[in-house]
N, CA, C and O atoms as a DFTB+ gen file, in Angstrom:
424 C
 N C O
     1  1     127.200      97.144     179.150
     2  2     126.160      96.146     179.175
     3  2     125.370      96.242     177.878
     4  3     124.891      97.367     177.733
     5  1     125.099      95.410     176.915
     6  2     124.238      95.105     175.708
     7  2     123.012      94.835     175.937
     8  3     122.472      94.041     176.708
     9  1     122.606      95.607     175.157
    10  2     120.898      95.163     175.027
    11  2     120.514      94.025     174.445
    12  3     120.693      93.890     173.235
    13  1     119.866      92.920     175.282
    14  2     119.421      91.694     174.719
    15  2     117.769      91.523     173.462
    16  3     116.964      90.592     173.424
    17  1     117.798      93.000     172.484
    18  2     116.563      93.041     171.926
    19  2     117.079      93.164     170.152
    20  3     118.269      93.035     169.863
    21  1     116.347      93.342     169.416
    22  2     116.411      92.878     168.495
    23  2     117.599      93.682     167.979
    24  3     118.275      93.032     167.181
    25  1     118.128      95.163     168.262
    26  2     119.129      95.529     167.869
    27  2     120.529      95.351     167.941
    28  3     121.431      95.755     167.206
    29  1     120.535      94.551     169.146
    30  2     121.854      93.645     168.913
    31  2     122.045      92.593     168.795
    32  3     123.172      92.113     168.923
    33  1     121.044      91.944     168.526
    34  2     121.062      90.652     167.628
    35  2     121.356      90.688     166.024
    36  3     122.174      89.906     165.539
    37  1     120.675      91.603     165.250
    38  2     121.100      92.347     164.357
    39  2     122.765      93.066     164.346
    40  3     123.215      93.360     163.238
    41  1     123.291      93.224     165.098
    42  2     124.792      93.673     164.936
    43  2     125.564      92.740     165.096
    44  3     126.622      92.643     164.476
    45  1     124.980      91.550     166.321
    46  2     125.906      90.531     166.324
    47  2     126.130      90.168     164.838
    48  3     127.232      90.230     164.294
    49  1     124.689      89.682     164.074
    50  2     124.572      88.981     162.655
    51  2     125.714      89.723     161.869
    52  3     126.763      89.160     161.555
    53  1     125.342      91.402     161.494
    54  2     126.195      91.906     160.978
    55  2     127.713      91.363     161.151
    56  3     128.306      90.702     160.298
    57  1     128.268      91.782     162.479
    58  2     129.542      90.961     163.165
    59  2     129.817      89.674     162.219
    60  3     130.453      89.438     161.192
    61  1     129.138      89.100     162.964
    62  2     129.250      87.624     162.072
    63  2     129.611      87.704     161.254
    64  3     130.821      87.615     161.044
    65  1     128.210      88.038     159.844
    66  2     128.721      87.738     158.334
    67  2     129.615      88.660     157.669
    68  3     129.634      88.576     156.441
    69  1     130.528      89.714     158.340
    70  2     131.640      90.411     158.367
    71  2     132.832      89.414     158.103
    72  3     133.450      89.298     157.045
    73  1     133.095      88.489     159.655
    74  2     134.211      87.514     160.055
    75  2     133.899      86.369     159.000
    76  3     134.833      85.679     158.591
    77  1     132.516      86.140     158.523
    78  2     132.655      84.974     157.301
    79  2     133.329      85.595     156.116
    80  3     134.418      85.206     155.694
    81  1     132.629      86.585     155.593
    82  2     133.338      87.149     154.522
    83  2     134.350      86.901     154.475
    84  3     134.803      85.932     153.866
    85  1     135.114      87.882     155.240
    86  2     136.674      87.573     155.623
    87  2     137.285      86.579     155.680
    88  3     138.501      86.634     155.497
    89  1     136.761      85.561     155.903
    90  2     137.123      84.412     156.558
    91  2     138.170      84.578     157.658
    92  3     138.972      83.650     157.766
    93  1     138.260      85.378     158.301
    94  2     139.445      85.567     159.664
    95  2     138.353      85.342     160.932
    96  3     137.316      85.924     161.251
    97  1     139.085      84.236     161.480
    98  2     138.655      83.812     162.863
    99  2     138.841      84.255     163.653
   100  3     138.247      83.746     164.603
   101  1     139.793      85.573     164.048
   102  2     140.539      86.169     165.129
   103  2     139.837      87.447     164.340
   104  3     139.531      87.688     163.173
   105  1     139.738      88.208     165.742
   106  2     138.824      89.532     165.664
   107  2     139.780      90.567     165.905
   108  3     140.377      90.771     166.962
   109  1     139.887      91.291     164.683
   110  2     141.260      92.047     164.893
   111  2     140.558      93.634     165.453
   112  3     139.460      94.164     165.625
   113  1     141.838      93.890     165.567
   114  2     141.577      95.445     166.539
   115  2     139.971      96.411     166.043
   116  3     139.040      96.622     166.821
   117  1     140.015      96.775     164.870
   118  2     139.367      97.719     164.884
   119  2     137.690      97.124     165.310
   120  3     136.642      97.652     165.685
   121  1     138.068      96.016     165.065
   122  2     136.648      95.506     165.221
   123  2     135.962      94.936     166.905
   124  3     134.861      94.594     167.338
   125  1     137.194      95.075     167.383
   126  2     136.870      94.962     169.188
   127  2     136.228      96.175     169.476
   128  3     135.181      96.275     170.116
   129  1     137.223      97.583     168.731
   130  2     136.198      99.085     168.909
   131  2     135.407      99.080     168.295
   132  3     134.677     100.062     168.426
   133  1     135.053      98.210     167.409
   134  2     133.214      98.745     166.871
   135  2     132.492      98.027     167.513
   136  3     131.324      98.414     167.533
   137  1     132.785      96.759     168.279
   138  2     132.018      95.740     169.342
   139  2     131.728      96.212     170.023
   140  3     130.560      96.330     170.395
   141  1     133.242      96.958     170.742
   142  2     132.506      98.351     172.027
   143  2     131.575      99.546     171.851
   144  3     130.865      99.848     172.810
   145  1     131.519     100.094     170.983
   146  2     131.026     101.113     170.216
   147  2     129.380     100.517     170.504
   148  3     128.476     100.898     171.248
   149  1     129.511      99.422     169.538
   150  2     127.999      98.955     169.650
   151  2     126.903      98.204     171.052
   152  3     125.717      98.057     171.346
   153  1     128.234      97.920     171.548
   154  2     127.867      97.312     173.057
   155  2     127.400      98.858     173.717
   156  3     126.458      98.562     174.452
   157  1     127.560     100.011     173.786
   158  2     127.872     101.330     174.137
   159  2     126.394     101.503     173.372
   160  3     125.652     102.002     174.217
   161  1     125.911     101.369     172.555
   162  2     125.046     102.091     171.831
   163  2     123.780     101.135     172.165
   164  3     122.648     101.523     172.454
   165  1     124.203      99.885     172.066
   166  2     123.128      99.220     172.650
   167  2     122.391      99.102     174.235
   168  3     121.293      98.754     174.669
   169  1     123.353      99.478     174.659
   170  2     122.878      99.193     175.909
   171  2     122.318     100.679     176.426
   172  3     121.550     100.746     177.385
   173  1     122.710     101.703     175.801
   174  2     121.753     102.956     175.819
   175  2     120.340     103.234     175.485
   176  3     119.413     103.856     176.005
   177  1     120.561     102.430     174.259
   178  2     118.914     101.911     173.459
   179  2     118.079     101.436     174.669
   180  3     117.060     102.017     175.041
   181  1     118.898      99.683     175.596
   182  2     117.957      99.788     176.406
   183  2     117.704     100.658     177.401
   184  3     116.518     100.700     177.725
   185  1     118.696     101.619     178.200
   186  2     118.128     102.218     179.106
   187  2     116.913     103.420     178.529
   188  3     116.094     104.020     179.225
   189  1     117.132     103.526     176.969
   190  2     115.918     104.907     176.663
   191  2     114.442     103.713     176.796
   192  3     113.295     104.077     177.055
   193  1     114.834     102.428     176.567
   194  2     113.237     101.801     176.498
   195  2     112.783     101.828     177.577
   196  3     111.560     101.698     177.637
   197  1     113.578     102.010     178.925
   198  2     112.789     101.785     180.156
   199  2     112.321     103.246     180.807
   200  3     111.714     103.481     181.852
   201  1     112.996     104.398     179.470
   202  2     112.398     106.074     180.020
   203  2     111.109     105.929     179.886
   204  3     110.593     105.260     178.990
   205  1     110.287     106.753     181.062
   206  2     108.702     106.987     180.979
   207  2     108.928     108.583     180.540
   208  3     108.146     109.058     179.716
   209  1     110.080     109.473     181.133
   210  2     110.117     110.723     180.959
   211  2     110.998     111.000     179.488
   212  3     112.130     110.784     179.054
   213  1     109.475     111.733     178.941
   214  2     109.832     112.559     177.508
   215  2     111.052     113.578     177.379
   216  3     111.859     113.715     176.459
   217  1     110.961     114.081     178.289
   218  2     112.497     114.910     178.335
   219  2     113.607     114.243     178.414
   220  3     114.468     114.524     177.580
   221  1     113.945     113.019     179.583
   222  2     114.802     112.703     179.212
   223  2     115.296     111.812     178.725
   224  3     116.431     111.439     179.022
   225  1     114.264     111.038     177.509
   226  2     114.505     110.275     176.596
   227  2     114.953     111.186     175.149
   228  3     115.588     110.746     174.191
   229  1     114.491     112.364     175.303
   230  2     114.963     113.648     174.356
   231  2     116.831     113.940     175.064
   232  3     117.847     113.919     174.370
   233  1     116.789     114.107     176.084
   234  2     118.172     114.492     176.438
   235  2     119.074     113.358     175.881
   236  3     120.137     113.486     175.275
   237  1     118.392     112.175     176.234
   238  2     119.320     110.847     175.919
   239  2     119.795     110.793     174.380
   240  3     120.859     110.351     173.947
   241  1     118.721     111.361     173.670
   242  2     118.685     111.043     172.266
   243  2     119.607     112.414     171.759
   244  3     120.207     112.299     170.689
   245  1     119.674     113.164     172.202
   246  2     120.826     114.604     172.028
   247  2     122.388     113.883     172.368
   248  3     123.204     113.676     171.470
   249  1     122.635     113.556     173.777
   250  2     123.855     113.041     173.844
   251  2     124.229     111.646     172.820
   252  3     125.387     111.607     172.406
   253  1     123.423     110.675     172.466
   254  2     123.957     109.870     172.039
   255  2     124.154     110.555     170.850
   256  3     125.288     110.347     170.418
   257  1     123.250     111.557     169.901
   258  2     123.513     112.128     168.640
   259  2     125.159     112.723     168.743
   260  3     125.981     112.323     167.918
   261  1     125.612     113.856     169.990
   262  2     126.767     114.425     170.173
   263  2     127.681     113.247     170.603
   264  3     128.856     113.608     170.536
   265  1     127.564     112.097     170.978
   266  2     128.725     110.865     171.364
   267  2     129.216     110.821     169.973
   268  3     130.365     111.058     169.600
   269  1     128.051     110.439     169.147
   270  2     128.167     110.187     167.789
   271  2     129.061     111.032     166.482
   272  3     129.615     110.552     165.493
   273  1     128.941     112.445     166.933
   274  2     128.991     113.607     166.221
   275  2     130.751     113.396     166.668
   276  3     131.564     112.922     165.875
   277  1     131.075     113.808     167.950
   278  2     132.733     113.423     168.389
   279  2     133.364     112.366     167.979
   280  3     134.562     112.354     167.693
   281  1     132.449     111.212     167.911
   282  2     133.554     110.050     167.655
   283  2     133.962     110.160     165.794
   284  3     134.987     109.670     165.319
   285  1     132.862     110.934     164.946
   286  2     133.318     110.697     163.676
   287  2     134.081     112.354     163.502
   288  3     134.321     112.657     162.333
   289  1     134.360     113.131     164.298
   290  2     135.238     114.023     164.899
   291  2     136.308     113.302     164.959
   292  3     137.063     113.690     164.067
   293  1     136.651     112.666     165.400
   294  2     137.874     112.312     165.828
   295  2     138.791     111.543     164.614
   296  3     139.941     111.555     164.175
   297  1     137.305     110.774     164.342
   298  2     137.681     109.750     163.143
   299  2     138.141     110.703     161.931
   300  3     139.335     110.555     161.671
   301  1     137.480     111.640     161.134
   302  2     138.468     112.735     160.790
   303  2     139.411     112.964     161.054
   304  3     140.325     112.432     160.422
   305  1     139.726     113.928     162.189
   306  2     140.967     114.432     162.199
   307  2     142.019     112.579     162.357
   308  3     143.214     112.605     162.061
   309  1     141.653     111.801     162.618
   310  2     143.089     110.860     161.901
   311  2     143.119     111.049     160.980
   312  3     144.122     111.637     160.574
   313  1     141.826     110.610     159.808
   314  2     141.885     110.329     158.344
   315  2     142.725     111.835     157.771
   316  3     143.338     111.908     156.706
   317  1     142.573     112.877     158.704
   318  2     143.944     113.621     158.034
   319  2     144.872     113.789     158.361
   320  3     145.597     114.530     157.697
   321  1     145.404     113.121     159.706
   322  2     146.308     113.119     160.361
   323  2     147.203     111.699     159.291
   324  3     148.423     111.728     159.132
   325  1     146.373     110.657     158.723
   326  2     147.160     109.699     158.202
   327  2     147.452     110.165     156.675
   328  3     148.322     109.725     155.923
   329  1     146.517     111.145     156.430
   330  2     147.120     111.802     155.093
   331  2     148.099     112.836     154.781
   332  3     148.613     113.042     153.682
   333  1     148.331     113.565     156.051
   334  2     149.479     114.179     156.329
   335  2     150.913     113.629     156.187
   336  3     151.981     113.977     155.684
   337  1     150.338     112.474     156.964
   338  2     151.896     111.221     157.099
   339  2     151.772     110.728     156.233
   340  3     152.598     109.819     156.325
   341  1     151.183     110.605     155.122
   342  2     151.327     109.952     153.687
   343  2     152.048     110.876     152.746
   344  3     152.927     110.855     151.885
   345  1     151.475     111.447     153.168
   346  2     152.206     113.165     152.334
   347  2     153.768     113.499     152.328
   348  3     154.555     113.642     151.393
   349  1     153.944     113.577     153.833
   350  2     155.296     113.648     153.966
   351  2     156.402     112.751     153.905
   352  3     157.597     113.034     153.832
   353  1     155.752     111.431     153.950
   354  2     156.297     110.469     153.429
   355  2     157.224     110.097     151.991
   356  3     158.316     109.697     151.587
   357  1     155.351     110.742     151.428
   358  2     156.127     110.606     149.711
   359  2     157.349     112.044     149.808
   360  3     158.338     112.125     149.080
   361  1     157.052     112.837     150.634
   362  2     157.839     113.667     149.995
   363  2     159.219     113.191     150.517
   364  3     160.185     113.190     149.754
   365  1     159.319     112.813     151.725
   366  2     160.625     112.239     151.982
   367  2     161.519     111.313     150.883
   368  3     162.682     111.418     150.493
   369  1     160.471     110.386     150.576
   370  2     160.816     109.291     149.756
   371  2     161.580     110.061     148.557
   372  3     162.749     109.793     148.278
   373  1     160.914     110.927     147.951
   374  2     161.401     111.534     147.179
   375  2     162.797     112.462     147.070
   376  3     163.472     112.775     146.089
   377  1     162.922     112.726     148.303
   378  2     164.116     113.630     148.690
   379  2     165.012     112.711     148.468
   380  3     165.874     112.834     147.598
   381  1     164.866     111.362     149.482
   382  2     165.976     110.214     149.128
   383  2     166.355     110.143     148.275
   384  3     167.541     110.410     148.082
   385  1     165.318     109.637     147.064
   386  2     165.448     109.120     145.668
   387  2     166.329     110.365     144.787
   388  3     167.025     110.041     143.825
   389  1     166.204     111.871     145.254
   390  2     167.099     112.226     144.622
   391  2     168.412     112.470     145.337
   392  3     169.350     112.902     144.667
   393  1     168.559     112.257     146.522
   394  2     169.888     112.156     147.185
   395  2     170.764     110.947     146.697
   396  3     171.989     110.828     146.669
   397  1     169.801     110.118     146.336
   398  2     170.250     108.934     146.101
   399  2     171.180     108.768     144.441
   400  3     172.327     108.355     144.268
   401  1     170.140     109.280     143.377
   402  2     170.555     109.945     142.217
   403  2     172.043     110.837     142.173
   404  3     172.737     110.846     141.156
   405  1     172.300     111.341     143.025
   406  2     173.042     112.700     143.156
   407  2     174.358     111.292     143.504
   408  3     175.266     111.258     142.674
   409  1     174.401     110.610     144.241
   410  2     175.493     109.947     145.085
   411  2     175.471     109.132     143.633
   412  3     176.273     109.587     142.817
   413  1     175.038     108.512     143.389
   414  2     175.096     107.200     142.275
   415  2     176.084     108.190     140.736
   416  3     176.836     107.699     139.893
   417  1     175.687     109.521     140.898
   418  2     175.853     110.324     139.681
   419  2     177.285     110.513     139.628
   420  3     177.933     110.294     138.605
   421  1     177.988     111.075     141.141
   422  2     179.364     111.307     141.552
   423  2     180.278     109.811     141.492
   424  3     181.469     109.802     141.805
C-alpha cells in the first residue's frame, strides 16, 4: 500500500521524467522492482506518521535502515556475481580464439 503524501508523489514524478527521458512507454523489469521497492518504502513512511510511540518509530526506522542495508547486500553480491561471469567469459572467449588459431594453423 503507498503513501498518498508528498513522498510519493515525488517518486511517481521521478518515475515519470525517467520514462520521458527514455522515451519507452512500457515499464521494463527493473523498474517494476524499484516501483515495488518504493511502494514498500512508502507506505512504511505512512505507517511511522501515524506512530505516537518513540520507540517504535525508532525500531521502525532501524528495520527500514537494515531492509535497506540487505537489499544493497544483495545488489553487490550480483554486481560481482555478473563480474565473475564477465570474467570467465572473456576467458573462455579467449581459449576459443586460440583453439580456433591452432585448427586454422593445421
Amino acid at each position: 500500500m503507498a503513501a498518498h503524501g508528498p513522498s510519493n508523489v515525488l517518486a511517481r514524478r521521478a518515475i515519470d521524467e525517467i520514462a520521458e527521458f527514455t522515451g519507452e512507454t512500457e515499464t521494463p523489469k527493473y523498474m517494476k522492482i524499484v516501483r515495488s521497492s518504493l511502494d514498500q518504502v512508502n507506505a512504511m513512511i505512512a505507517e511511522m506518521e501515524t506512530m505516537n510511540d518513540q520507540e517504535e518509530y525508532y525500531d521502525s526506522l532501524r528495520s527500514l535502515r537494515d531492509s535497506r542495508r540487505i537489499g544493497n547486500d544483495k545488489l553487490m553480491g550480483l554486481n560481482e556475481l555478473f563480474a565473475k561471469a564477465e570474467e570467465d567469459i572473456g576467458t573462455r572467449e579467449g581459449h576459443l580464439e586460440i583453439k580456433e588459431a591452432i585448427i586454422n594453423f593445421e
